[in-house]
C-alpha positions in Angstrom: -161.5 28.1 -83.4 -159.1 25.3 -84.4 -156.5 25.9 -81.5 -157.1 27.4 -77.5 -155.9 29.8 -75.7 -154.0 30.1 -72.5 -156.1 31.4 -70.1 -156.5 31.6 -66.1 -157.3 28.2 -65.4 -156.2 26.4 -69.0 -153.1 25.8 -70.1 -152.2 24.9 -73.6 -149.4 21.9 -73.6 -149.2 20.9 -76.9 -151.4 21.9 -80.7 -151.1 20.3 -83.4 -153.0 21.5 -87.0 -152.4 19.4 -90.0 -153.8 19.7 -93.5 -154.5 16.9 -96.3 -153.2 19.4 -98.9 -150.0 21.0 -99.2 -149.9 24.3 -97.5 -147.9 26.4 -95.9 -149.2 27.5 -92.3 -147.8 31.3 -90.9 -149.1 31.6 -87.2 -149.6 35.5 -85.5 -151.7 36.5 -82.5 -154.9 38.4 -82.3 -155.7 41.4 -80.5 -157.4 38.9 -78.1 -154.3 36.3 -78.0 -156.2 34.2 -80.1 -153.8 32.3 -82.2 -154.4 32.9 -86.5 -153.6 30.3 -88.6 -152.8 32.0 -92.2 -153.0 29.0 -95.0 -151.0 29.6 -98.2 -152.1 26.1 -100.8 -149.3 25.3 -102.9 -151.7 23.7 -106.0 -155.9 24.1 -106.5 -157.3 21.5 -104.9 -161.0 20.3 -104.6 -161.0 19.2 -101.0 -159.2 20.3 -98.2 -159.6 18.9 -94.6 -157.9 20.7 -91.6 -157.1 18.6 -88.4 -156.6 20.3 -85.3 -155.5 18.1 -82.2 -155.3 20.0 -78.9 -153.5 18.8 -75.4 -154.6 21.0 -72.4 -154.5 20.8 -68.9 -157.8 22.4 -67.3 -158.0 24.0 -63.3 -161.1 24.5 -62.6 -161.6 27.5 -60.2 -162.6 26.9 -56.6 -166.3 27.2 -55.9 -167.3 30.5 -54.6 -168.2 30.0 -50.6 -171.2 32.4 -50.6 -171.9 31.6 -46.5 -168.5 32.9 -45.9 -169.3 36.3 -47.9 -173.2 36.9 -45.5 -172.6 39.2 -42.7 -173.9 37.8 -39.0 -176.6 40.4 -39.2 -177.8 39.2 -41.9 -178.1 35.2 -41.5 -181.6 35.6 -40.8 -184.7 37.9 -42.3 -186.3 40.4 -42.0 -182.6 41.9 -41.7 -181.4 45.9 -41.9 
């Protein structure tokens, strides 16, 4: 879970992942569009740290406008 996805109402601008060891990084897509980072380490190494830095822009949906969604007959109880 180091990089998002595209979705409806977020859109991926930018991902960056970097790693304090030399690696070499081979991206592919999930079955789900995820995106899969495969790691290949050039020399053993004791400690490894991955950074992942994410830009995004977010649209939140409109809120649902349940009043608009109640028939007339129904507005008030007991109702058929």
């Amino acid at each position: 879970m180091l990089r998002l996805r595209d979705s409806r109402n977020f859109r991926l601008l930018c991902a960056l992942l970097a790693t304090t060891s030399p690696v070499r990084l081979r991206w592919k897509h999930g079955m789900f569009r995820e995106s899969i980072a495969i790691a290949s380490f050039e020399d053993e190494t004791d400690v490894s740290e991955f950074i992942s830095t994410i830009e995004g822009k977010h649209d939140p949906a409109a809120p649902l406008d349940v009043a608009s969604l109640i028939e007339p007959y129904a507005e008030t109880q007991p109702f058929a």
